[in-house]
NUNUFI-540956 format. One line per 5 residues: their letters; for each residue y, x, z of N, C-alpha, C. Coordinates in pm, whole numbers. Layout:
BEGIN
A> Y:X:Z:Y:X:Z:Y:X:Z | ...
// end
This chain:
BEGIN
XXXXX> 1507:16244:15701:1462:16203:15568:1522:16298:15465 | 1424:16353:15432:1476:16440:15268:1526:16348:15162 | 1652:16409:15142:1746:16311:15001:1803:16386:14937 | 1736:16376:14797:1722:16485:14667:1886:16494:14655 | 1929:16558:14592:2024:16629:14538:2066:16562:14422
XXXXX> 2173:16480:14370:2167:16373:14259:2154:16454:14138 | 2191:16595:14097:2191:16688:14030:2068:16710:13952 | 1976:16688:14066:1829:16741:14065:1767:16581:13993 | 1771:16489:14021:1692:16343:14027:1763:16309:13929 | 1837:16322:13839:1904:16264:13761:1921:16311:13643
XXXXX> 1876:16291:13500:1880:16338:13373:2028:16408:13360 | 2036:16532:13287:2122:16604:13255:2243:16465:13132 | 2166:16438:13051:2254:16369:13009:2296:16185:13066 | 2232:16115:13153:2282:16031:13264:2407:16067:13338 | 2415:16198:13362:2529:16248:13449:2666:16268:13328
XXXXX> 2610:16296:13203:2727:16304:13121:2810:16167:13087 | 2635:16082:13077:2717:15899:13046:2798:15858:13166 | 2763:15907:13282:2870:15879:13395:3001:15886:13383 | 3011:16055:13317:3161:16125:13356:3227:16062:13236 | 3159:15993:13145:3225:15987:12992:3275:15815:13059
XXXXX> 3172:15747:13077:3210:15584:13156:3318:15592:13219 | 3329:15733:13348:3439:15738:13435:3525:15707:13393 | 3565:15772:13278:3723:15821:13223:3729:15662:13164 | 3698:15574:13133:3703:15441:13088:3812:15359:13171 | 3924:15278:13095:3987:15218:13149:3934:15052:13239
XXXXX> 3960:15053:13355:3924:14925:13420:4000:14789:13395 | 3944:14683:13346:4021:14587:13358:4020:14489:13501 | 4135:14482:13592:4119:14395:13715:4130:14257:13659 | 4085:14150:13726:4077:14017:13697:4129:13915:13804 | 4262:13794:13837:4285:13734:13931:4199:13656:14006
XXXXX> 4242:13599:14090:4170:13469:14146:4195:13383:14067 | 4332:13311:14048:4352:13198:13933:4261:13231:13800 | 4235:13349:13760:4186:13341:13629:4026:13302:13660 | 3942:13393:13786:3869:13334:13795:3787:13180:13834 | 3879:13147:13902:3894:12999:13907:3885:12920:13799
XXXXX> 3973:12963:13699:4015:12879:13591:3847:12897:13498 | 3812:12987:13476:3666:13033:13415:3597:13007:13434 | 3569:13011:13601:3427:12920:13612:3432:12842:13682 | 3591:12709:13650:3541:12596:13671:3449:12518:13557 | 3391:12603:13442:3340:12536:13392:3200:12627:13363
XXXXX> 3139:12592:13398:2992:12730:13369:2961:12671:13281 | 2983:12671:13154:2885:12635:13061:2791:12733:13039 | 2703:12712:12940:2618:12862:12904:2674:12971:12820 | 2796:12911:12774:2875:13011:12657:2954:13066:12785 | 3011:12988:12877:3119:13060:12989:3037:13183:13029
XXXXX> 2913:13127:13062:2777:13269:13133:2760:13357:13072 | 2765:13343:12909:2756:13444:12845:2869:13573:12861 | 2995:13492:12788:3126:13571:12798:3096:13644:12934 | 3112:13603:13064:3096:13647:13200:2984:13775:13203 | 2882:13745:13154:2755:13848:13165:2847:13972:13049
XXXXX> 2867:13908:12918:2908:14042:12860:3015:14124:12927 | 3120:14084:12957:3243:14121:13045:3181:14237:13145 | 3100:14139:13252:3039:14297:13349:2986:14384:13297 | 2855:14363:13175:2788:14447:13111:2886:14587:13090 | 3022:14560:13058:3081:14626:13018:3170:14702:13114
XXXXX> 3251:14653:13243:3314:14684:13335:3250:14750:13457 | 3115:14643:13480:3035:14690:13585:3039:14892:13595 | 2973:14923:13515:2946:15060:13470:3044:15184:13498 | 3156:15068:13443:3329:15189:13476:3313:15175:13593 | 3314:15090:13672:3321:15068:13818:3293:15191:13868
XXXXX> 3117:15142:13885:3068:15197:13964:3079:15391:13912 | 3090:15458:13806:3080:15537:13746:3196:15616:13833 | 3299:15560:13843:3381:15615:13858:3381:15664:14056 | 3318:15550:14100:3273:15568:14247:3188:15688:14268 | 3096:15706:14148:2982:15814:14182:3058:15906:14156
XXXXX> 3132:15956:14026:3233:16082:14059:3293:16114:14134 | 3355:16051:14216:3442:16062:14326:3306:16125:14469 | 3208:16046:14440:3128:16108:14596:3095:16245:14564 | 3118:16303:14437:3072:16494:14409:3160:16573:14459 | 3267:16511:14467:3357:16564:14489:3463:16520:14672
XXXXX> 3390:16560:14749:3469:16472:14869:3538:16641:14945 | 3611:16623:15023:3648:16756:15108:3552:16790:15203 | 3538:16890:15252:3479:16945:15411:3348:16928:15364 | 3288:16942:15273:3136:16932:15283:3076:16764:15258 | 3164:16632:15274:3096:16519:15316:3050:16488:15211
XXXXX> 3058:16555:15083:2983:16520:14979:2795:16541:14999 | 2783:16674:15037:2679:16699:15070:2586:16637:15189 | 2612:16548:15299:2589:16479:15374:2472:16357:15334 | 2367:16394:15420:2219:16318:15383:2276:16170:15350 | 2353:16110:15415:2391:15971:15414:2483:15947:15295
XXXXX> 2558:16057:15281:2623:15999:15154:2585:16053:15012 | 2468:16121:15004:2391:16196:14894:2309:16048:14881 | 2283:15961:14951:2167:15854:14945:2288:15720:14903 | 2400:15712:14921:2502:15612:14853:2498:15658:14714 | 2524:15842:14690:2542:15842:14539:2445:15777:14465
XXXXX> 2297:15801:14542:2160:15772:14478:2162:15615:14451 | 2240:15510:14519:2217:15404:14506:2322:15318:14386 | 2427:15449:14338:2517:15422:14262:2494:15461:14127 | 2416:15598:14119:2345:15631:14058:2270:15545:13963 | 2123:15512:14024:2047:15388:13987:2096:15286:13945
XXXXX> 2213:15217:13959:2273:15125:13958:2343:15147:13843 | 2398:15238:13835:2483:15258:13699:2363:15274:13581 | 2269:15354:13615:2151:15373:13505:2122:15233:13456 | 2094:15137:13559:1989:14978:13531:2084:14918:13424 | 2232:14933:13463:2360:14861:13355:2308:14933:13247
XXXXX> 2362:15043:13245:2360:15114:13127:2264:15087:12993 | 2136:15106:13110:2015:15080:13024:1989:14911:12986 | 2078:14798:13043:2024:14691:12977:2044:14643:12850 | 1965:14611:12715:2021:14573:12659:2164:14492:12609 | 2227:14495:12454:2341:14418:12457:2263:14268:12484
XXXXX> 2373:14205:12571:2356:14031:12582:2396:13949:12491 | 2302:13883:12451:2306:13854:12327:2275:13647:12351 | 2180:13620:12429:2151:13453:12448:2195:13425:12640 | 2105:13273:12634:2143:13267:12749:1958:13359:12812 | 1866:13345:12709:1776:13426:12783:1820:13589:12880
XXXXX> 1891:13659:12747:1941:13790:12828:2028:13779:12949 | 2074:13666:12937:2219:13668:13055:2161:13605:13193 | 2082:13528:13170:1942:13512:13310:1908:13655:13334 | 1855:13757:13220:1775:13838:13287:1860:13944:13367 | 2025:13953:13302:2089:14034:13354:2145:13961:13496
XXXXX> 2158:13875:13483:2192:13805:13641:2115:13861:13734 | 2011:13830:13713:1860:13896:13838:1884:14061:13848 | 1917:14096:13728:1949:14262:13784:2039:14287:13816 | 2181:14213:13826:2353:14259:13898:2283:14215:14033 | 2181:14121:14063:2202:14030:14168:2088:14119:14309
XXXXX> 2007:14225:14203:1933:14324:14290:1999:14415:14343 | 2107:14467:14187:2246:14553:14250:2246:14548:14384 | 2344:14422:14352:2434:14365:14517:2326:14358:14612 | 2217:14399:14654:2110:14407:14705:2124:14539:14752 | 2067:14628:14668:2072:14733:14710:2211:14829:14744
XXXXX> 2331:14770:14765:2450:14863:14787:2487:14759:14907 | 2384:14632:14991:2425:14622:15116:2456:14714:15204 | 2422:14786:15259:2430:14861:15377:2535:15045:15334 | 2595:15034:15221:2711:15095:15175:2794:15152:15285 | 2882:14999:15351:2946:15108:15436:2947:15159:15567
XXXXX> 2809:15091:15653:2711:15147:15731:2700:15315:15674 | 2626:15315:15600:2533:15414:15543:2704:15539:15504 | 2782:15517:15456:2907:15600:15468:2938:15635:15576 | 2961:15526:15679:3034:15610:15771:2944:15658:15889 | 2781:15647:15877:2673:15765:15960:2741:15872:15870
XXXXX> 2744:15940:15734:2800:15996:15646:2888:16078:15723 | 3044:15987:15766:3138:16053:15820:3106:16108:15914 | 3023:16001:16012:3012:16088:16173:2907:16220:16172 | 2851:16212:16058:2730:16392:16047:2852:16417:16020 | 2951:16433:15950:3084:16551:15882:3157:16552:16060
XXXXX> 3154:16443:16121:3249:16485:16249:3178:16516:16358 | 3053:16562:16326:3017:16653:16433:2961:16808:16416 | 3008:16802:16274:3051:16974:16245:3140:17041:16246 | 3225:16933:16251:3338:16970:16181:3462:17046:16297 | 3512:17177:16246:3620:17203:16349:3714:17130:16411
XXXXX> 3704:17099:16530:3829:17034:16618:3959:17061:16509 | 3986:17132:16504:4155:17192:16466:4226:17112:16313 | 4085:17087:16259:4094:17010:16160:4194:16873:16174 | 4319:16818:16186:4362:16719:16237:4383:16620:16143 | 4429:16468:16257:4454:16390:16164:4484:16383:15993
XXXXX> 4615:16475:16044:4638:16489:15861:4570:16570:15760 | 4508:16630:15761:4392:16690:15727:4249:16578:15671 | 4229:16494:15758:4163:16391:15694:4207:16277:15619 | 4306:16314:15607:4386:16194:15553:4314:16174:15397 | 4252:16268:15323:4227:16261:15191:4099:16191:15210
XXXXX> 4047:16236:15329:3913:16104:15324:3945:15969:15363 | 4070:16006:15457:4046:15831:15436:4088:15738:15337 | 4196:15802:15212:4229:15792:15127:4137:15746:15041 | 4034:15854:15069:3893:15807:14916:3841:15684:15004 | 3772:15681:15136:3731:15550:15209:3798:15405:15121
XXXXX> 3984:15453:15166:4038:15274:15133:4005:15237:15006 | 4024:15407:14849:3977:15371:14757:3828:15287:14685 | 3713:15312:14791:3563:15323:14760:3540:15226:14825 | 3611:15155:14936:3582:15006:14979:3632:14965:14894 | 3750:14950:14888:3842:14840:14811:3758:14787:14671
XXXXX> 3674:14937:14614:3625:14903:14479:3526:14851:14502 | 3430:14849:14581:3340:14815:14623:3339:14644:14628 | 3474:14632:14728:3479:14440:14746:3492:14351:14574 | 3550:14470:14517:3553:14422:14369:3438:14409:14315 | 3327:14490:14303:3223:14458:14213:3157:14388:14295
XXXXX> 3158:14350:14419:3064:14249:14481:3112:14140:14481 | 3258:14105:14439:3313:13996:14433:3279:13920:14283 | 3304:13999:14180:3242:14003:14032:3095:13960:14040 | 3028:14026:14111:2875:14033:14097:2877:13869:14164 | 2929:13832:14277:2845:13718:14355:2934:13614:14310
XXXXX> 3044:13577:14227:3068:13536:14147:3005:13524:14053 | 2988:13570:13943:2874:13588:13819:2781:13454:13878 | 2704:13532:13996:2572:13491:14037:2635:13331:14120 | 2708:13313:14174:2749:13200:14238:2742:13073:14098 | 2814:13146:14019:2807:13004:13928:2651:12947:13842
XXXXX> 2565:13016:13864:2450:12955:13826:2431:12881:13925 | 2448:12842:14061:2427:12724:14167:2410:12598:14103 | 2329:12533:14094:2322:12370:14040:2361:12303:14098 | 2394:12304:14240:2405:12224:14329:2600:12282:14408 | 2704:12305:14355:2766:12387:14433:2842:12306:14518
XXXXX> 2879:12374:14635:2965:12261:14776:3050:12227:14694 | 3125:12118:14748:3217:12032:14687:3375:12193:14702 | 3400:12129:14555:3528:12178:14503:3508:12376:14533 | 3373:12429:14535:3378:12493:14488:3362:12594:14344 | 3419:12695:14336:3399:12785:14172:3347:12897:14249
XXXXX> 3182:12917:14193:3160:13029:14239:3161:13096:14401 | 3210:13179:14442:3253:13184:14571:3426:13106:14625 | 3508:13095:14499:3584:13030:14548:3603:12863:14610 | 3644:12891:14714:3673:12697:14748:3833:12672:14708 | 3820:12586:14643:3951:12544:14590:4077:12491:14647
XXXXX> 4005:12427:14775:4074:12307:14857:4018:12380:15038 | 4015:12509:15046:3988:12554:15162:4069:12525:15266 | 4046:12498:15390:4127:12474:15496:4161:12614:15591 | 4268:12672:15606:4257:12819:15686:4201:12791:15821 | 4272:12609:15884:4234:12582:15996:4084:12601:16048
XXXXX> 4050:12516:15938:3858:12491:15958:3777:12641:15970 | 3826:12717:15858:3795:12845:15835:3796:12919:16029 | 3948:12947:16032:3983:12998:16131:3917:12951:16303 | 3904:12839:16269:3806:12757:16379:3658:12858:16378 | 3573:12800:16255:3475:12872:16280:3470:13034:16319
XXXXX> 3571:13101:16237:3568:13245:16272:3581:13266:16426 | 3666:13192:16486:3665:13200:16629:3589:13177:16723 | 3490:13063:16720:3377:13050:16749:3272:13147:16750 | 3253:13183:16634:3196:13284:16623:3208:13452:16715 | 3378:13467:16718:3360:13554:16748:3362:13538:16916
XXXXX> 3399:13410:16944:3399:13400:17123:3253:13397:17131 | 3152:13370:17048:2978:13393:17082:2948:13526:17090 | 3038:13620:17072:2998:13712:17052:3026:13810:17186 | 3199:13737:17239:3226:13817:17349:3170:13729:17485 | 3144:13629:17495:3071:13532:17578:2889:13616:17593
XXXXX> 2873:13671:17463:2688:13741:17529:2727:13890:17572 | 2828:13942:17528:2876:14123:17534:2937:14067:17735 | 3020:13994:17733:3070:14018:17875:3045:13887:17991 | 2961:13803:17911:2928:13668:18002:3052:13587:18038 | 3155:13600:18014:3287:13497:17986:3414:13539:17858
XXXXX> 3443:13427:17809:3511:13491:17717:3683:13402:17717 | 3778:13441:17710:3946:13362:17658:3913:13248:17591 | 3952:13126:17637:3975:13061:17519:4081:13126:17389 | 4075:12991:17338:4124:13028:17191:4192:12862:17137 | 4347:12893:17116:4401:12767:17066:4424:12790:16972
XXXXX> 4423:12743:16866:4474:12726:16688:4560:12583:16692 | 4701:12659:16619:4788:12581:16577:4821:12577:16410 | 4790:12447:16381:4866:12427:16252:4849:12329:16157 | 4823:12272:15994:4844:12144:15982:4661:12164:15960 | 4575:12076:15958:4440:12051:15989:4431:11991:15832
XXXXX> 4472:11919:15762:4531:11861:15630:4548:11993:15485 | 4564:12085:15544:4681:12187:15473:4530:12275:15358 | 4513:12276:15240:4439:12352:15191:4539:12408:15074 | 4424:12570:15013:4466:12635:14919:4364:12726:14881 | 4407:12724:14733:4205:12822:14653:4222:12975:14736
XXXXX> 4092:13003:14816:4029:13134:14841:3933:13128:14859 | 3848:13292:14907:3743:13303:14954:3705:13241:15083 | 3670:13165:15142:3633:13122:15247:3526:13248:15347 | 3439:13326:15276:3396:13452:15317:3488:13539:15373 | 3549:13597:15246:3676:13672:15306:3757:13661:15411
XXXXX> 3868:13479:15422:3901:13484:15513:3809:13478:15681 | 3672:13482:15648:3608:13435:15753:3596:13602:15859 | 3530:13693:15800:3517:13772:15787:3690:13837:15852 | 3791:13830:15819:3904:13889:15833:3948:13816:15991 | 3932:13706:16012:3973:13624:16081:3872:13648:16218
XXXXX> 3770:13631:16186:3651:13683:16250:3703:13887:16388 | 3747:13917:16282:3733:14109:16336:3852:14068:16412 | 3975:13996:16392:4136:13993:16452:4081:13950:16587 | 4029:13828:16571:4010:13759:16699:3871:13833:16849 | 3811:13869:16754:3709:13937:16826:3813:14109:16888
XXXXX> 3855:14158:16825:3941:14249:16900:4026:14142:17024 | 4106:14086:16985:4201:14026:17087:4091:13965:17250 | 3983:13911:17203:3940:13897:17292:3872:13970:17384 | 3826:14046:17326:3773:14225:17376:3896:14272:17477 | 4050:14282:17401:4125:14332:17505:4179:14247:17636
XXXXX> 4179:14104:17597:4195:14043:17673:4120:14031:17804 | 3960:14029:17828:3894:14050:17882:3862:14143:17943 | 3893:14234:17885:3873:14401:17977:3982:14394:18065 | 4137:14346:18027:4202:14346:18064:4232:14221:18191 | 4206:14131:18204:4201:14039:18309:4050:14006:18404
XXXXX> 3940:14086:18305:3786:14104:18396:3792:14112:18561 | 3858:14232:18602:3890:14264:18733:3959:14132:18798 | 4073:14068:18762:4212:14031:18815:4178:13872:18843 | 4286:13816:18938:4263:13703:19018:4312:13555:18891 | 4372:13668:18835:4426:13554:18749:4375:13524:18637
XXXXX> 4406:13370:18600:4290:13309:18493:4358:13421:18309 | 4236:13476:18285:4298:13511:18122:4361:13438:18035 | 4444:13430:17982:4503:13421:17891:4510:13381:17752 | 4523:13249:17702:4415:13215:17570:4447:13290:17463 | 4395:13325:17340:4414:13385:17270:4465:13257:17146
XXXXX> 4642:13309:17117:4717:13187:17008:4664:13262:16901 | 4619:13164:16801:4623:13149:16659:4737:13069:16581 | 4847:13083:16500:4887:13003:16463:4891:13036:16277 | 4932:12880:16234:4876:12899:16026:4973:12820:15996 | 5051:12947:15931:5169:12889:15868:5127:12843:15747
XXXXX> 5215:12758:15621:5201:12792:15504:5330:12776:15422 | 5349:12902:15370:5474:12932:15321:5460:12874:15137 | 5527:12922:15089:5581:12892:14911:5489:13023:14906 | 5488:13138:14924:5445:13268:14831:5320:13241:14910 | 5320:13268:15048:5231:13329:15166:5129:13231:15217
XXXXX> 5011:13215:15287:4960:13143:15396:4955:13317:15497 | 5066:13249:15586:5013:13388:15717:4933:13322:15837 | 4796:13373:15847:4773:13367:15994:4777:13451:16132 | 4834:13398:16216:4892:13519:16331:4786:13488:16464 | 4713:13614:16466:4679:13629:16609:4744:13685:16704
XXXXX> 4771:13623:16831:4848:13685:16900:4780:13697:17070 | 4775:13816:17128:4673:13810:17258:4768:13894:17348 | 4740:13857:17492:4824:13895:17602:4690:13995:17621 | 4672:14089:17544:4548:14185:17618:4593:14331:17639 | 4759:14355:17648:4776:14452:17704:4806:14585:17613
XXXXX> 4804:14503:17452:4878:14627:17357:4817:14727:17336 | 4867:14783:17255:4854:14946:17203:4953:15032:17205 | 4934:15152:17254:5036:15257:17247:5089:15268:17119 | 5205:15273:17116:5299:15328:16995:5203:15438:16876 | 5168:15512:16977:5137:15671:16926:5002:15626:16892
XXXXX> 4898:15540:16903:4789:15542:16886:4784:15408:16751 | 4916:15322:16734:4913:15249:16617:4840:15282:16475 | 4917:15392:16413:4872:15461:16310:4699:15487:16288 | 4592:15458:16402:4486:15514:16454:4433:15424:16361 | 4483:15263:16425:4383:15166:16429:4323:15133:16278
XXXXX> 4396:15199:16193:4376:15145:16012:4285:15290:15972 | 4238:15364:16080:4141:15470:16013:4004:15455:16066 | 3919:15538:15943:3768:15502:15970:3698:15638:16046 | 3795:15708:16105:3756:15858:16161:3767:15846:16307 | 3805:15747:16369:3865:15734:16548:3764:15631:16560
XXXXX> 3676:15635:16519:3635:15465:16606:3531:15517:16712 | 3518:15487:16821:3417:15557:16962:3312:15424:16943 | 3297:15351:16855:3212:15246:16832:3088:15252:16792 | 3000:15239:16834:2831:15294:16776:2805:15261:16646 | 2767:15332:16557:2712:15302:16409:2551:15241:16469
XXXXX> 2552:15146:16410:2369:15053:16412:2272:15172:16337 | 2335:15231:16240:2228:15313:16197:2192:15460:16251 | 2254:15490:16374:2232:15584:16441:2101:15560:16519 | 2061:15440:16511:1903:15391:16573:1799:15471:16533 | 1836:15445:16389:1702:15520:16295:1733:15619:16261
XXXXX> 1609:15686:16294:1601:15865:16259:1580:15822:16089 | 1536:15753:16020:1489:15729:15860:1576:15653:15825 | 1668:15706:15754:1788:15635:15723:1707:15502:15638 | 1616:15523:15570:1561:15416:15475:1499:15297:15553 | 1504:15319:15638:1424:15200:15724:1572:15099:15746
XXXXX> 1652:15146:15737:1746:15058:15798:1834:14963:15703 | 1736:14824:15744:1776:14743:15606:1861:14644:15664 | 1846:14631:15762:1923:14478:15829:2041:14491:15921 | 2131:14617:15836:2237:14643:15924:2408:14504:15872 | 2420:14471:15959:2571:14396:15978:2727:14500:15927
XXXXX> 2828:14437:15911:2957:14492:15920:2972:14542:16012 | 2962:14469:16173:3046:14476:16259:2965:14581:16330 | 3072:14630:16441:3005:14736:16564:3036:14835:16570 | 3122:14901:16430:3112:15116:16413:3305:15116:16342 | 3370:15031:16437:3488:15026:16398:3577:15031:16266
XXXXX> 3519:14965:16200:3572:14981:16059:3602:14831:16038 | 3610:14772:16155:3668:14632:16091:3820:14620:16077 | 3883:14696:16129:4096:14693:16086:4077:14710:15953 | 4061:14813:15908:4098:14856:15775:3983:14802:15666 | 3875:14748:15690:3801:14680:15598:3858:14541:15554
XXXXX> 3892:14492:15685:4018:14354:15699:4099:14367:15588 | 4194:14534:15619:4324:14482:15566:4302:14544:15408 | 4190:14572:15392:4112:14566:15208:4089:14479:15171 | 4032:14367:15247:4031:14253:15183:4106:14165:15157 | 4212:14159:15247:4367:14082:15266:4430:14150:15147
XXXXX> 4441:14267:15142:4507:14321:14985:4426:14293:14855 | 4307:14282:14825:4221:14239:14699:4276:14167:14628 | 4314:14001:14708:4410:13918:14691:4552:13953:14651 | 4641:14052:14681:4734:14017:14717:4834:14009:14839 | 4791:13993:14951:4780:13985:15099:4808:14132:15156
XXXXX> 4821:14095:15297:4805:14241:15382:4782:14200:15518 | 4769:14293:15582:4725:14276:15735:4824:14371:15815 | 4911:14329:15914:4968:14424:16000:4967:14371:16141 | 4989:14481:16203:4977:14444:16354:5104:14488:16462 | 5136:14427:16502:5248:14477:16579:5222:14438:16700
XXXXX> 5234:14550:16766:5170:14570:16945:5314:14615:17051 | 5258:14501:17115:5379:14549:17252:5332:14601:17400 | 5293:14758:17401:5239:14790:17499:5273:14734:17621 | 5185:14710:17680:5175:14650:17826:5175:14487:17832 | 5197:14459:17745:5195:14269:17695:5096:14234:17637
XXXXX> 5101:14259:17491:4962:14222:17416:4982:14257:17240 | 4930:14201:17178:4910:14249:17039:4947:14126:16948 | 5013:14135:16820:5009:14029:16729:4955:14063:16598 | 4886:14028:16584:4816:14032:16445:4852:13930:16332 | 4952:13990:16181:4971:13903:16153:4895:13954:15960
XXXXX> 4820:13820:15932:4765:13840:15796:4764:13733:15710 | 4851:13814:15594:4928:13735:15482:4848:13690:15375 | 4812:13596:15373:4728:13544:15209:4809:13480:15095 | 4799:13584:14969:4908:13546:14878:4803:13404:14813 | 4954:13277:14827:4898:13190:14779:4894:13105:14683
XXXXX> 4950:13223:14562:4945:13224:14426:4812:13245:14326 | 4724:13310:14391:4690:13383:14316:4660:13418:14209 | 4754:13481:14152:4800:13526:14031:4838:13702:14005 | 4834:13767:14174:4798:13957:14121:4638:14000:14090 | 4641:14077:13986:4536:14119:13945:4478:14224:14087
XXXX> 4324:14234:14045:4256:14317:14143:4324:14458:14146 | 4391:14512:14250:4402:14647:14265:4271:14701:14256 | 4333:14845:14145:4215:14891:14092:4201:15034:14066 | 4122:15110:14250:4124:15229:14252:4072:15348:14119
// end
C-alpha cells in the first residue's frame, strides 16, 4: 500500500500549527481528581471537560507526531509508521479545526469527534510495531541492544502518551452513559474488587491457553474477596490478563512432556496503606538472568504481529493487543499511568514471580512524556 509522505498530504502551515502546539506545556490530571469531577456530570461538568481536551488534546497528540519525524535508523520513514503519523496528523487537524465550545450543543458535537479519534488510533500499536519489524529486517545485525535503546525509549514514551489520551478521551465519553454500572465514574469503578477483577482476567486467560494447547494449570487466587479500591477495572484487567497468560504458557511447555501433574499458577492480593500488590507466581521454569532485561523490550519478541496477515495494511481493522509480544512493557505502562509498576523476579530453573503494584492513593499526576 502506497502511504503519502506527511510532508506531501499536509498543508505547509498545519505542520507549523503542530510544531508551535508541540512546544505547549501539558497539563497531567489524577485519578482522584478525575473521580472527584465526574462524579457529577452535570452539563456544566461536560462542558468544563470538553473545553479542557479542546485544549490539551492537541498538545498531546502534536507532540507525538513530532517525535515520529524524527525516529533513528530510518523507522521514521517506514510504510507502517508514516500511516500512524497520518492518523495523528488528521486527528490533530479535526481538534484544531473544531470550533471554540461554547453550549452543551457543541460539547455533544465534540464528543462524537474525540470519540471517532479513539476510533481511528485503535490499531496504533499493532500498526507500530509491523513498523519496527520492516526496520528489523533491514537493519544491520551489529546494530545492538544498546543501540536501540533510543527506540525503545520513544516506544515507552508514545505508549505511555497514548494510554493518556485514550484514557481522557473514554472518560470524557464514559460520562455521557445514562445508565452507568453501579459506583462507577466514567471508566473508573470506585469500589473495584482486584479479586473479582483478577478472577476474570484468569479465566480468560486459561481460555486462551486451554484452545492454544488443549490443557491448561489451574489457577488459585488468594486474598480478601470483600477488599475494594477506585481504579480502572480495564486496566487492571488487561495487566492481570498478559502476567497470567505468560505464567501459564511457561508452565505448560514446561510440564507438557512430564509425568507429573503441572503446577497451579498462585495469585495472591495484598492490600497495603500506599500499595494494592498483585503477585503472580508460576513454577514454569524461570528466566535466565541474562535474558531479564529482554522481557520489558518491544524489539525481542519472536511473537507473530496479526498484521503481518495483510499485505494492505488498511484492511486491517480488527486487530487485538495480544500475540506480537508487547504485553510486559505495555503492562508495566499502564501499572505506572497510575502510579504503580510492574516487576518480575525470576528464579531460573523454578519459576517466575510477577509482582504489580497499584498505587492506592490515587493522587500522582499522569506521567507526562
Amino acid at each position: 500500500m502506497a502511504v503519502r509522505k506527511a510532508c506531501q498530504s499536509f498543508s505547509k502551515s498545519l505542520m507549523e500549527d503542530v510544531h508551535k502546539w508541540g512546544c505547549l506545556k501539558q497539563t497531567g490530571v489524577s485519578l482522584r481528581y478525575m473521580m472527584e469531577f465526574g462524579s457529577k456530570p452535570t452539563d456544566r461538568n461536560l462542558l468544563i471537560s470538553a473545553q479542557f481536551l479542546h485544549k490539551e488534546l492537541p498538545i498531546r497528540i502534536a507532540r507525538r507526531a513530532i517525535e515520529l519525524e524524527s525516529l533513528p535508523y530510518g523507522l521514521s520513514d517506514k510504510p507502517a509508521v508514516l500511516q500512524v503519523r497520518d492518523w495523528y496528523l488528521d486527528s490533530f487537524r479535526d481538534l484544531r479545526s473544531f470550533p471554540d465550545i461554547k453550549d452543551t450543543s457543541d460539547e455533544k458535537d465534540f464528543t462524537q469527534m474525540i470519540k471517532a479519534i479513539k476510533v481511528r488510533h485503535n490499531n496504533v500499536v499493532p500498526m507500530m510495531a509491523l513498523g519496527v519489524q520492516q526496520l528489523k529486517k533491514g537493519l544491520d545485525s551489529k546494530i545492538e541492544y544498546e543501540g536501540l535503546d533510543v527506540i525503545h525509549q520513544f516506544l515507552d514514551r508514545f505508549y505511555m502518551s497514548r494510554i493518556g489520551i485514550r484514557m481522557l478521551i473514554g472518560q470524557h465519553v464514559e460520562l455521557h452513559n445514562p445508565n452507568p454500572p453501579p459506583h462507577c465514574v466514567g471508566y473508573i469503578n470506585t469500589r473495584m474488587s482486584p479479586m473479582e477483577v483478577a478472577r476474570n482476567a484468569s479465566d480468560d486467560a486459561r481460555y486462551v491457553c486451554l484452545r492454544e494447547y488443549g490443557s491448561a494449570p489451574d489457577i488459585n487466587i488468594y486474598g480478601d474477596p470483600d477488599f475494594t479500591f477506585p481504579y480502572v477495572p480495564t486496566h487492571l484487567h488487561l495487566m492481570v490478563f498478559e502476567l497470567v497468560k505468560n505464567s501459564l504458557r511457561a508452565v505448560q511447555e514446561r510440564f507438557m512432556d512430564s509425568d507429573k501433574v503441572a503446577p497451579p499458577v498462585r495469585i495472591i492480593v495484598a492490600d497495603g496503606i500506599e500499595d494494592v500488590t498483585i503477585k503472580v507466581s508460576d513454577e514454569g521454569g524461570g528466566i535466565p538472568r541474562s535474558g531479564l532485561p529482554k522481557i520489558f523490550t518491544y524489539l525481542y519478541s519472536t511473537a507473530r504481529n496479526p498484521l503481518d496477515e495483510y499485505g494492505d495494511l488498511g484492511t486491517a481493522d480488527s486487530v487485538t493487543m495480544a500475540g506480537y509480544g508487547y504485553g510486559l512493557p505495555i503492562s508495566r505502562l499502564y501499572a505506572r499511568y497510575f502510579g504503580g509498576d510492574l516487576q518480575i523476579i525470576s528464579m531460573e530453573g523454578y519459576g517466575t514471580d510477577a509482582y504489580l503494584h497499584l498505587s492506592r492513593l490515587g493522587d500522582s499526576q499522569e506521567p507526562l512524556p
